[in-house]
SEFIZA-3560 file (N, C-alpha, C; in Angstrom, 3 decimals):
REM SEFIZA-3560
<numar><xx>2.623</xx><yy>-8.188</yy><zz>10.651</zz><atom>N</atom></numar>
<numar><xx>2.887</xx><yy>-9.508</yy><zz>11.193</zz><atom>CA</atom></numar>
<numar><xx>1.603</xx><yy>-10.349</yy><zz>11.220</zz><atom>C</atom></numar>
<numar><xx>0.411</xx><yy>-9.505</yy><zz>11.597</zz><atom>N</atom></numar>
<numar><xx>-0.687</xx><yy>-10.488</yy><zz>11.661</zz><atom>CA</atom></numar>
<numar><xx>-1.236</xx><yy>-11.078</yy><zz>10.307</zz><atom>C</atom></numar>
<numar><xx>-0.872</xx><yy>-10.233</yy><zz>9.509</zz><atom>N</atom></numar>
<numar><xx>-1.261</xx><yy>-10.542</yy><zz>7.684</zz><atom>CA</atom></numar>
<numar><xx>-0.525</xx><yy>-11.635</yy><zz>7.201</zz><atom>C</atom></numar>
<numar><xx>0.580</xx><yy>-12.076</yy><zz>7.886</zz><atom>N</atom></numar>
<numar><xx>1.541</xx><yy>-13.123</yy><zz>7.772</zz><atom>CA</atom></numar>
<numar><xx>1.388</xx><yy>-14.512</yy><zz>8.171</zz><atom>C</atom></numar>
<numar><xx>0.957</xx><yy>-14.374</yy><zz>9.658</zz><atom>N</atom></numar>
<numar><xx>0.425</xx><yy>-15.571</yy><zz>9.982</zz><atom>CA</atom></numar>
<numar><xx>-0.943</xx><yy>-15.926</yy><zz>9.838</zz><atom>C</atom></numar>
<numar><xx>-1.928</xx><yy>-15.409</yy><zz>9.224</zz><atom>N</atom></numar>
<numar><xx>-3.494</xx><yy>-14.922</yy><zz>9.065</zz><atom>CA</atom></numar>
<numar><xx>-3.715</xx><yy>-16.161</yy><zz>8.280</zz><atom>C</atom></numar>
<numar><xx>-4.571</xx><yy>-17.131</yy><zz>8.232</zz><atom>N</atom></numar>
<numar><xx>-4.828</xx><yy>-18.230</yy><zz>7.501</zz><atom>CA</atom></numar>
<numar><xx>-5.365</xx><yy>-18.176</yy><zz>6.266</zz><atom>C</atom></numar>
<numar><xx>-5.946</xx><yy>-16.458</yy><zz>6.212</zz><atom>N</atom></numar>
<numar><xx>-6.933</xx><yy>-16.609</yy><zz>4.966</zz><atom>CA</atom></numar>
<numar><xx>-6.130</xx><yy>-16.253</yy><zz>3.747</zz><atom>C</atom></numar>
<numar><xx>-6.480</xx><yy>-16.711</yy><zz>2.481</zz><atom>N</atom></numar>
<numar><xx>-5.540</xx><yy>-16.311</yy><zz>1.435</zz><atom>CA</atom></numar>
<numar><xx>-5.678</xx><yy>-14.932</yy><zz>0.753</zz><atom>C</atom></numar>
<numar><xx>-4.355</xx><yy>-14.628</yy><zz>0.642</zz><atom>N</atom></numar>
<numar><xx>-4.220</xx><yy>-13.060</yy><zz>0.383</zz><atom>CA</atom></numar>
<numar><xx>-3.022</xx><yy>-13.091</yy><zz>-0.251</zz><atom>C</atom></numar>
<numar><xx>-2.666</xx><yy>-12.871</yy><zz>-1.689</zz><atom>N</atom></numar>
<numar><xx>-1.869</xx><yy>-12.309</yy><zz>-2.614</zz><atom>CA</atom></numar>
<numar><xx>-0.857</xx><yy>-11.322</yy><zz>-1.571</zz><atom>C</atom></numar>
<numar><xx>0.353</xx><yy>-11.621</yy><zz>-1.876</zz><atom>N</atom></numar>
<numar><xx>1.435</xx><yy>-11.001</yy><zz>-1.179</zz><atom>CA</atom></numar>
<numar><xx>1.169</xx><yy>-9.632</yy><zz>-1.585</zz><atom>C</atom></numar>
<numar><xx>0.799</xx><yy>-9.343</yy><zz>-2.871</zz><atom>N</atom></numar>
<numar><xx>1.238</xx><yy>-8.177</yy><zz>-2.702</zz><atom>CA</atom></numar>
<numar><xx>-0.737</xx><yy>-6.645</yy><zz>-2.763</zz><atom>C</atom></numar>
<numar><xx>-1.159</xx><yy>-7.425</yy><zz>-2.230</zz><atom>N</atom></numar>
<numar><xx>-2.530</xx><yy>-7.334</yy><zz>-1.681</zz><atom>CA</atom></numar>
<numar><xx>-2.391</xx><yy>-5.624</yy><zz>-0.689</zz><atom>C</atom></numar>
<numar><xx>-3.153</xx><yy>-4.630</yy><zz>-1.848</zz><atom>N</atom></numar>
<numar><xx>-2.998</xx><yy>-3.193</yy><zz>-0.953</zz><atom>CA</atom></numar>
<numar><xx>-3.694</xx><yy>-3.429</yy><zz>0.336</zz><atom>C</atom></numar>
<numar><xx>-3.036</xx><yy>-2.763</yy><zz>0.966</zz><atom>N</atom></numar>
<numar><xx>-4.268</xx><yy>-2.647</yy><zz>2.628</zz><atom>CA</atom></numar>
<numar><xx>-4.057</xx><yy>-1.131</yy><zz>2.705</zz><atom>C</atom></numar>
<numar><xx>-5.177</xx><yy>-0.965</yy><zz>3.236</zz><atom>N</atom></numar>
<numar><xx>-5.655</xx><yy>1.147</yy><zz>3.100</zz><atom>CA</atom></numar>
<numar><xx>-5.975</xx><yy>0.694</yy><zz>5.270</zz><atom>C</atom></numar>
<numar><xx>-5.366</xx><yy>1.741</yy><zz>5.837</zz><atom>N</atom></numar>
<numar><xx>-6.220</xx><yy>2.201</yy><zz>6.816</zz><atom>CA</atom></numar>
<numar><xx>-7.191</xx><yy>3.615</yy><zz>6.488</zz><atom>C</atom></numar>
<numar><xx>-7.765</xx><yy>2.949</yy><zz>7.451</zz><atom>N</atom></numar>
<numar><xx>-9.436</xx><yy>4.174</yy><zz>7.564</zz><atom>CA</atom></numar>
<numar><xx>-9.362</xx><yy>4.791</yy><zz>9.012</zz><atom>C</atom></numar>
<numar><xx>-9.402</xx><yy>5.467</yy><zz>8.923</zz><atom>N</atom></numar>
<numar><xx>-9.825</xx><yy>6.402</yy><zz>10.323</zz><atom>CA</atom></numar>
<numar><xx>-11.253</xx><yy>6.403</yy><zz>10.146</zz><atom>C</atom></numar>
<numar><xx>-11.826</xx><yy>6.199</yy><zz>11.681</zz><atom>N</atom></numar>
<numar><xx>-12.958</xx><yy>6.557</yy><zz>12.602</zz><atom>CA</atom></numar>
<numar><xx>-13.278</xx><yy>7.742</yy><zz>12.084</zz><atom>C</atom></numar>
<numar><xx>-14.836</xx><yy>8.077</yy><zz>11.274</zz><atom>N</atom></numar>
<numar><xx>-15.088</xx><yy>9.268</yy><zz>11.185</zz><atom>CA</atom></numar>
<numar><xx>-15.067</xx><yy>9.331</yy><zz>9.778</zz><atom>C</atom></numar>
<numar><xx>-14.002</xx><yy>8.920</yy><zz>8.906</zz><atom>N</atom></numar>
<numar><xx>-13.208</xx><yy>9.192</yy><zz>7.750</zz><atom>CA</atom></numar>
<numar><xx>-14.047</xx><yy>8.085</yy><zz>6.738</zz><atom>C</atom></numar>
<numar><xx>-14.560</xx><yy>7.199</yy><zz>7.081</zz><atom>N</atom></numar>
<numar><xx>-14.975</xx><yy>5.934</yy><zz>6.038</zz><atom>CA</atom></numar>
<numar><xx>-15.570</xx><yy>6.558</yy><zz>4.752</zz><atom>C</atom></numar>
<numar><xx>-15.028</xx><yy>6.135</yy><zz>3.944</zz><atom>N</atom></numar>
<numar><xx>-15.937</xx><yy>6.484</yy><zz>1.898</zz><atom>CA</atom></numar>
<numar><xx>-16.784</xx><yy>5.542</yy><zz>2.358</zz><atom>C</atom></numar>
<numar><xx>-17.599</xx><yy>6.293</yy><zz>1.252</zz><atom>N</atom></numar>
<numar><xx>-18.710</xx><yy>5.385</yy><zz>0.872</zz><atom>CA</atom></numar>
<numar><xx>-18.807</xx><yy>3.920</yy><zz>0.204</zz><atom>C</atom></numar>
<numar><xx>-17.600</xx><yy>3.608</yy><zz>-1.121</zz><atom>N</atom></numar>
<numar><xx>-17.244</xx><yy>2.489</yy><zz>-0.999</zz><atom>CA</atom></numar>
<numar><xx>-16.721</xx><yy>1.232</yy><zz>-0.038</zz><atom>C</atom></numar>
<numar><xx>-16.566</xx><yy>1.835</yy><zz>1.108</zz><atom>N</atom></numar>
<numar><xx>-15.789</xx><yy>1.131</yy><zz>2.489</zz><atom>CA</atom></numar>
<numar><xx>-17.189</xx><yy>0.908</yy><zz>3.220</zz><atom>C</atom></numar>
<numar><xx>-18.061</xx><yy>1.766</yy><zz>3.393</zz><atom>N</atom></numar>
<numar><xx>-19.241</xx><yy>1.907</yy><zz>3.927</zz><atom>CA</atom></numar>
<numar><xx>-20.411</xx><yy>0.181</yy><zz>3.788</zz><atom>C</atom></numar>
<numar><xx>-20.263</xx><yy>0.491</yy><zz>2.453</zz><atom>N</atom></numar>
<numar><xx>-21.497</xx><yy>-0.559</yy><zz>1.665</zz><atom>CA</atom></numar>
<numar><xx>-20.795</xx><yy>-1.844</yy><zz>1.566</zz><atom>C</atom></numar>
<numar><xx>-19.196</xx><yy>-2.215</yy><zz>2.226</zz><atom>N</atom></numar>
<numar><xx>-19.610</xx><yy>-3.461</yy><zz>2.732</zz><atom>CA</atom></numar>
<numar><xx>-20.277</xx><yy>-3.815</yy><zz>3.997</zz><atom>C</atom></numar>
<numar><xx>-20.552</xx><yy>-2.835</yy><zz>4.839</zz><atom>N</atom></numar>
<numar><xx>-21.578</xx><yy>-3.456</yy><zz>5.772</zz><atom>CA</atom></numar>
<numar><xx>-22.636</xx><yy>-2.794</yy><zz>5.881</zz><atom>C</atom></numar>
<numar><xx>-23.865</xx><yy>-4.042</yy><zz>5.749</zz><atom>N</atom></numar>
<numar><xx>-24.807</xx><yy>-4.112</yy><zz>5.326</zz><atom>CA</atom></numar>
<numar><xx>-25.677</xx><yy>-2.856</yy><zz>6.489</zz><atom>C</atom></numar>
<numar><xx>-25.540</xx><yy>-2.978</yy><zz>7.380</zz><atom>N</atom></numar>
<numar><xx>-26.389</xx><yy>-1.864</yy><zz>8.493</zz><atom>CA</atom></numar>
<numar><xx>-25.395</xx><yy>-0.908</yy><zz>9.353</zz><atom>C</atom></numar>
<numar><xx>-24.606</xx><yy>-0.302</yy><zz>8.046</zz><atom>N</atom></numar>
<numar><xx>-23.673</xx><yy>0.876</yy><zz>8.983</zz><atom>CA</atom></numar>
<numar><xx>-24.391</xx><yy>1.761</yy><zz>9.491</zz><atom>C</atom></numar>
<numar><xx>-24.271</xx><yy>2.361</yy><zz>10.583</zz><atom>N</atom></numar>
<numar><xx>-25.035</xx><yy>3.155</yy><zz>11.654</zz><atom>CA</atom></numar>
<numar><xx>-23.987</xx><yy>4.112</yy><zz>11.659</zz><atom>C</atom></numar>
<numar><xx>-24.367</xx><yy>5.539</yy><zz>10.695</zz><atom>N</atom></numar>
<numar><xx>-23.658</xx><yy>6.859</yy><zz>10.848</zz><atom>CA</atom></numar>
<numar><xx>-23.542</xx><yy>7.650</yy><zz>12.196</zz><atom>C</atom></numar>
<numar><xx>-24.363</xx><yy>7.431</yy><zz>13.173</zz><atom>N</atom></numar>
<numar><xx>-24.624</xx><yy>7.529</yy><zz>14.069</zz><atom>CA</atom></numar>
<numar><xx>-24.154</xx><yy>6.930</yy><zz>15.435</zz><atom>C</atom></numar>
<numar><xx>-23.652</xx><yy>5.814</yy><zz>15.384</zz><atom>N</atom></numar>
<numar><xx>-22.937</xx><yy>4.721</yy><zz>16.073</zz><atom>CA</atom></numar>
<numar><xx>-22.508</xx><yy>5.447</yy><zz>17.184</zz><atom>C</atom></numar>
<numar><xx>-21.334</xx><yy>6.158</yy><zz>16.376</zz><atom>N</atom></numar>
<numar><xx>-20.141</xx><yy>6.781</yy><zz>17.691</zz><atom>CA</atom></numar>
<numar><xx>-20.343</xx><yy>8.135</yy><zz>18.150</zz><atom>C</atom></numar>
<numar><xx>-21.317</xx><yy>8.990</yy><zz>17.580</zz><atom>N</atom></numar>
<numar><xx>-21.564</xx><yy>10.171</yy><zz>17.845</zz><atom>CA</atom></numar>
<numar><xx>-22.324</xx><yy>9.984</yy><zz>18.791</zz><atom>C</atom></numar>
<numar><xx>-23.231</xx><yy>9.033</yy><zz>19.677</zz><atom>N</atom></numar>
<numar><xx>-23.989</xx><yy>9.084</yy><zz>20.411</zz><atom>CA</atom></numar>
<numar><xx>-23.069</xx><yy>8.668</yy><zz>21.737</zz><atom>C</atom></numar>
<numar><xx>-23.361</xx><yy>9.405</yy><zz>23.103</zz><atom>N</atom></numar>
<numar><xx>-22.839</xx><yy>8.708</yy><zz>24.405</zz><atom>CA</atom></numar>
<numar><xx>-22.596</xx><yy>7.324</yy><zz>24.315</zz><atom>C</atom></numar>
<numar><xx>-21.704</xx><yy>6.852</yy><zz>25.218</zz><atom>N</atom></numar>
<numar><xx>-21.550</xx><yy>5.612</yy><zz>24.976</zz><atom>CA</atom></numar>
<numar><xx>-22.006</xx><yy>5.216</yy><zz>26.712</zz><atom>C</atom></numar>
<numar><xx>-23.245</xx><yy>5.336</yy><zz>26.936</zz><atom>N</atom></numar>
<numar><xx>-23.520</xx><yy>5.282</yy><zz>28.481</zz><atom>CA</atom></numar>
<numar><xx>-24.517</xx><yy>4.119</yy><zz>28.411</zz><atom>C</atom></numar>
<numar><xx>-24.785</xx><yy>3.367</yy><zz>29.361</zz><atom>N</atom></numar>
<numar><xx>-25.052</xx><yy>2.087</yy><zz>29.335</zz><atom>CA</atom></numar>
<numar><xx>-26.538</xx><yy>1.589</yy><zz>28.821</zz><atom>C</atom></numar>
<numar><xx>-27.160</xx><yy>2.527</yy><zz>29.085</zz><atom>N</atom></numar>
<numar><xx>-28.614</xx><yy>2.481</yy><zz>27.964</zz><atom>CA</atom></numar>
<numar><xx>-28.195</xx><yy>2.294</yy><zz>26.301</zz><atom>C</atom></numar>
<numar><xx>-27.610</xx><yy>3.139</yy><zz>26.287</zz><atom>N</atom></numar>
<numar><xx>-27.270</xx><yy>2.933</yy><zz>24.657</zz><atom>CA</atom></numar>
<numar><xx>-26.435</xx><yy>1.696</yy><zz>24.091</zz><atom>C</atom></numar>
<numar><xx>-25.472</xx><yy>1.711</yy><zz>24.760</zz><atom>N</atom></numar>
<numar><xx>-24.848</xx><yy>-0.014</yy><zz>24.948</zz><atom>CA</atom></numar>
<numar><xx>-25.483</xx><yy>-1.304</yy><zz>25.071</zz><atom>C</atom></numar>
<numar><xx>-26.856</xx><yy>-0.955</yy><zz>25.692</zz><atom>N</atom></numar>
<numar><xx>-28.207</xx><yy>-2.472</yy><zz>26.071</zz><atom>CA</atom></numar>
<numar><xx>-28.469</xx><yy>-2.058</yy><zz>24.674</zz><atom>C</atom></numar>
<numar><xx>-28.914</xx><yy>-1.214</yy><zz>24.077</zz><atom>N</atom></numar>
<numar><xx>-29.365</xx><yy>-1.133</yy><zz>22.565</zz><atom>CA</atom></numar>
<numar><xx>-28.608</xx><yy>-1.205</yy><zz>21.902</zz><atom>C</atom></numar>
<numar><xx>-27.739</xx><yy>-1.111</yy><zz>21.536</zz><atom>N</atom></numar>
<numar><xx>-26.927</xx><yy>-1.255</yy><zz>20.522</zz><atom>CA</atom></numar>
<numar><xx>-26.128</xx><yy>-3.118</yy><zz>20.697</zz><atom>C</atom></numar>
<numar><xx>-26.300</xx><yy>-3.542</yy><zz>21.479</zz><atom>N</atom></numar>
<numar><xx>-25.686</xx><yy>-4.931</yy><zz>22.037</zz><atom>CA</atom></numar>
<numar><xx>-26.909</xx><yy>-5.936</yy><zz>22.122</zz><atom>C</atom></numar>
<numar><xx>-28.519</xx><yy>-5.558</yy><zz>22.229</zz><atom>N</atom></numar>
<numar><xx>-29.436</xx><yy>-6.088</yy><zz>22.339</zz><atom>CA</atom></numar>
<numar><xx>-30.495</xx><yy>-5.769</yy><zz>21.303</zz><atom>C</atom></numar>
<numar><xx>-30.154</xx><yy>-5.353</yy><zz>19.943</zz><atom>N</atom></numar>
<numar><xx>-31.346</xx><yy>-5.309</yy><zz>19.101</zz><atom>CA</atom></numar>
<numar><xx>-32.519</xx><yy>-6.738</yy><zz>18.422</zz><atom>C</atom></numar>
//
């Protein structure tokens, strides 16, 4: 439904892949520019949150 009303243009018949957390290829990877393999494996306790929210 959201692909429907979504403003940006997209060919109807346009594949969409989900990815699981954990699971990303490497082609999925290298569109963003500073993926952090590390991200979610670390606590998510509030020191790490000021860093990761304040670099």
């Amino acid at each position: 439904k959201y692909l429907e009303t979504d403003s940006m243009p997209r060919h109807k018949k346009a594949a969409i892949e989900v990815i699981y957390q954990g699971e990303e290829s490497p082609p999925f990877k290298k569109l963003f520019q500073e993926w952090d393999e590390k991200l979610f494996k670390t606590p998510r306790n509030v020191e790490n949150m000021r860093k990761l929210l304040f670099k």
